[in-house]
N, C-alpha and C positions, 0 to 999 in steps of 0.2 A: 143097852144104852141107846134110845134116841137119837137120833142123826140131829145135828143144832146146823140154824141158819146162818148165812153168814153173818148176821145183825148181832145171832148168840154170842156166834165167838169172838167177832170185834167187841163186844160189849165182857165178856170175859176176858181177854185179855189188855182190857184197861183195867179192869179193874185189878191185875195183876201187878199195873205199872206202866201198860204199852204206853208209849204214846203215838204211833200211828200204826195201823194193821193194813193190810193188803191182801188182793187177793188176784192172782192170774192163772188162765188157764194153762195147764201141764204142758198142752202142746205147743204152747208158746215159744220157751227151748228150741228145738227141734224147729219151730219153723223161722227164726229169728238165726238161725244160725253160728253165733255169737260167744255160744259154748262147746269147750270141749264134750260130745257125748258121753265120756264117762261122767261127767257131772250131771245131764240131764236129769230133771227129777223121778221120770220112769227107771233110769238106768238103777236110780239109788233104792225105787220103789215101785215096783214093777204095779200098774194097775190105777199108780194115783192119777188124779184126774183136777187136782187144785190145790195149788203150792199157796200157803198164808204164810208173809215176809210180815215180819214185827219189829218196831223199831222202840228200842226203850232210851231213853235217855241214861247218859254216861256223865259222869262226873270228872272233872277238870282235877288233880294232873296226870292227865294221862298219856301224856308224852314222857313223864316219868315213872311209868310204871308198865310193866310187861304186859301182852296183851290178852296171852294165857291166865294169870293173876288178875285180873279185869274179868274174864271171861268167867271163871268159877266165882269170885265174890258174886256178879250180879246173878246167877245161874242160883246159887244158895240165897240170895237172897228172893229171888221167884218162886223158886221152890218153899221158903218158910210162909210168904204171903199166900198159896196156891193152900198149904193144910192151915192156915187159921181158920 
């Protein structure tokens, strides 16, 4: 597979649902200092070099509803849109 630019994959994950994509460099962590190291994205995945943050929209009420049950609804629903 082709390596996509970041234009690809902002442009794929809208059409997924994103409504905003992001993109920072790895080292950013690490020199921001802000995170526990076990969470940096090297610790998680030794080698990356560009964390993409996606932000999709959530649907209201979600102060009444768990965050894990939120979490797998909208995850099955990305995933159904991703094989159509």
């Amino acid at each position: 597979m082709a390596a996509m630019t970041k234009e690809e994959i902002a442009e794929y994950a809208r059409r997924l649902g994103a409504a905003i994509v992001g993109f920072a460099p790895a080292s950013r962590w690490k020199e921001m200092g802000d995170l526990h190291p076990d969470f940096h994205p090297r610790s998680i995945w030794p080698g990356v070099r560009t964390v993409i943050s996606i932000c999709a929209p959530s649907l209201l009420p979600i102060v009444e509803t768990k965050v894990s049950d939120l979490y797998r609804a909208q995850l099955r629903e990305l995933s159904a849109r991703r094989h159509r």
